[in-house]
C-alpha positions, 0 to 999 in steps of 0.5 A: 377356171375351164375345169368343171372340178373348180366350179364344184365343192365338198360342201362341210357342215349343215344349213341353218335357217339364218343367212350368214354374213360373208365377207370375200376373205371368208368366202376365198378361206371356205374355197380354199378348204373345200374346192373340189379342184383344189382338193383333187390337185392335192391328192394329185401331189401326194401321189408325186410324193409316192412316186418320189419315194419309190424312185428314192427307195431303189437307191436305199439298203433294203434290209429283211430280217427271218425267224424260220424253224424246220421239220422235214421228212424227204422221199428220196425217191420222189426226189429222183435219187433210186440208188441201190448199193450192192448187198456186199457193202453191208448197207443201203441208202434208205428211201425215207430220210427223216424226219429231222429239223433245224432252226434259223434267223439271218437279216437279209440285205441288198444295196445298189451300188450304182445304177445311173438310170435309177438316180436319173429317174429319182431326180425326175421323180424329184422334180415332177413333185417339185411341179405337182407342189406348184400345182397345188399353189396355182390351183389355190389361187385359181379357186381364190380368182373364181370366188372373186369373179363370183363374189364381185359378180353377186356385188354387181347383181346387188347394185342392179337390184338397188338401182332397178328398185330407184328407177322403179320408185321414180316411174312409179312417182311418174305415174302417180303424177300423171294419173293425179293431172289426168284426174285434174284434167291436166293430162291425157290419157295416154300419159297415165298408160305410157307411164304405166307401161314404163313402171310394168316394164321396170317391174319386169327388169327387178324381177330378173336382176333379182333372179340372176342374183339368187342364182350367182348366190348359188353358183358362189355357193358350190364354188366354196362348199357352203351346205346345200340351201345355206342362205348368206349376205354379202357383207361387202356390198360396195367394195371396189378395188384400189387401182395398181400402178405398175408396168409393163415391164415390171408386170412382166418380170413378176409374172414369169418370177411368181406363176405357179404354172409356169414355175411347174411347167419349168419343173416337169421340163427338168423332170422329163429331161432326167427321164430322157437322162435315165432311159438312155442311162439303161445302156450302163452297167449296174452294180449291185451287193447283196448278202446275209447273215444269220445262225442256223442249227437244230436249236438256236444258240445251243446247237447252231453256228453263224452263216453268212452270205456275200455277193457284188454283180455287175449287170450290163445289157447285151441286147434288148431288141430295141426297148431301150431306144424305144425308151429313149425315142419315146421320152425324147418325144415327151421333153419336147412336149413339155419345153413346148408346153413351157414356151407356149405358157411364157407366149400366154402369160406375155399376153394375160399380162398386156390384156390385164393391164389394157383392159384394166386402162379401158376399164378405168376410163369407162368408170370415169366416163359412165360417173359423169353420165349417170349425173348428167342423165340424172340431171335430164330426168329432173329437169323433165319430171319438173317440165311434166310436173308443170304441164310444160311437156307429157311422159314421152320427155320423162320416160326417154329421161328415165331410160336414159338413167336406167342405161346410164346406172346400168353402165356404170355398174358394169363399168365398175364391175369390168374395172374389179375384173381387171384388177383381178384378172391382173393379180392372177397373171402376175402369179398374185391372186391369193396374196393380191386379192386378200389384201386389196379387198381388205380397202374400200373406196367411197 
């Protein structure tokens, strides 16, 4: 998603004044329909597909029909013929001929009998809209990756925003307590504003997560063409992925089989190989026919004859000073690109493939971890607000316990939301994300 056209859209239809629900597969349809950088790669395919045509259209008959009707009057003079006979022959040839007409229909045509370097580039053509095809399918499931990114990042804001608001309703209990004994004459003073700090500072921290909540909700927004000021709701608030059991191996062998880029890269390889085949193809000759048929005469079909016209050539190069090896150096050069494109692609989906699944490792165990952590946190905090409750301790116990829970909740959101990333992370290097990310969002987990 390093392209800016991706984060963009075309937004369709008006803002209305009640939030709409929006669920994740809703969300990756409106994607998939008004993505700015998806629609850019499908207008990019069917330029391929023109290409291919006019490649296609050198090797077909091109066949013309005319209709043309004629009146004409010639100075031959003006056309450089000034020839005057001697006075004994009896005449002269006149200046002025004319004027004087005829009419005509004929069908012209024109075929290429064989023409390697045409064919070579046809089959280039061929392969490059085989590539822009792909890339049409890898650029769907990069938008379907950045609206799951997006979407799971608005989940995680939201479980903030929950747990924030938790842990401002205990510090506020917390501060209560501690101005009904300081009331009593059961606590000091600096309890009730230690406590009270603890609930200014908590008040701060919802304000913010609260923000970067409408903001995500807006980025979501332009990723998938919502009309501009349209409010939603999520409606899959606590979604997490099922876990994937699979291997390295076999993770591997699906990625290098289903990537769309890679399959494109493999495609424009092909294509730069036919085009490298067509510009040395340049040096062969080339036969071509050409004729016509048609009637002619002063009225058609009264005063008129069949006319015809048949013509076979071969063309070959004598010299050219040097164009067609310049063709040939220059799309040597591109080939190599282009396999080293594809190498470079085969190294980095090896590598997308082995980080997905380590951190998809890492991040299941930080899940495990960080569930344990908010019980035993939460387990602290009870047991010091019950302490302070019973003049045992003062709010320095039960603030240390609360943040300790704030970090612990905090932890475990993100543990949960790195753990969807990397399941994501890990359908999109398999080449999967459209197919993958519909069908494991459908699933949720207590």
């Amino acid at each position: 998603m390093n392209d800016p056209s991706f984060q963009g859209s075309v937004p369709q239809g008006q803002a209305t004044d009640t939030p709409i629900p929006l669920s994740l597969v809703q969300a990756i349809e409106r994607g998939l329909r008004t993505n700015l950088g998806l629609l850019t790669n499908q207008q990019s395919s069917r330029e391929s597909q023109a290409q291919r045509l006019r490649a296609l259209s050198t090797l077909l008959p091109r066949v013309s029909g005319q209709i043309s009707a004629v009146e004409q009057q010639i100075n031959l003079q003006a056309q450089g013929f000034n020839v005057t006979l001697p006075p004994g022959l009896g005449f002269q040839i006149p200046i002025i001929v004319g004027p004087y007409g005829y009419q005509s229909a004929q069908v012209n045509a024109s075929l290429t009998l064989f023409d390697w370097s045409a064919i070579s580039n046809f089959r280039a053509s061929r392969a490059s809209a085989k590539a822009s095809v792909l890339d049409v399918k890898n650029a769907r499931d990069l938008v379907v990756l950045g609206v799951g990114y997006a979407y799971l990042q608005i989940i995680a804001d939201a479980a903030r925003i929950s747990a924030t608001q938790a842990e401002l309703d205990a510090d506020t209990a917390v501060y209560t307590n501690a101005v009904r004994r300081h009331n009593a004459g059961t606590a000091i003073g600096i309890d009730v504003l230690r406590s009270q700090v603890q609930v200014k500072q908590r008040q701060q921290t919802l304000i913010a997560v609260k923000n970067t909540f409408e903001i995500d909700k807006v980025s979501l927004g332009r990723v998938i063409g919502l009309p501009p000021g349209q409010d939603f709701t999520v409606t899959d608030p606590a979604l997490l992925l099922p876990p994937n059991v699979i291997t390295l191996k076999e993770a591997l062998g699906k990625a290098y089989d289903s990537r769309s880029d890679f399959q494109a890269a493999k495609a424009r390889v092909t294509a730069a190989e036919f085009t490298l085949r067509g510009a040395k193809a340049e040096r062969y000759p080339s036969a071509t026919a050409s004729g016509f048929y048609g009637d002619t005469g002063l009225h058609l079909f009264t005063q008129s004859h069949g006319v015809f016209n048949a013509t076979g050539s071969l063309t070959f190069n004598i010299f050219d000073g040097g164009r067609i090896r310049a063709d040939i150096l220059e799309n040597d050069a591109e080939l190599r690109n282009r396999r080293n494109e594809m190498e470079n692609l085969r190294g980095q989906i090896d590598a997308d493939v082995r980080t997905a699944l380590f951190n998809l490792t890492s991040a299941a165990a930080q899940v495990e971890v960080a569930v344990s952590n908010v019980d035993l946190a939460s387990q602290t905090l009870r047991q010091a607000q019950d302490r302070f409750a019973a003049g045992v301790t003062n709010t320095v116990e039960v603030v240390q316990a609360q943040q300790s829970v704030a970090d612990a909740n905090e932890n475990l959101i993100s543990a949960q939301y790195q753990n969807n990333i990397a399941k994501v992370a890990l359908v999109r290097a398999l080449g999967l994300a459209e197919q993958g990310m519909t069908t494991f969002f459908q699933q949720k987990q207590p």
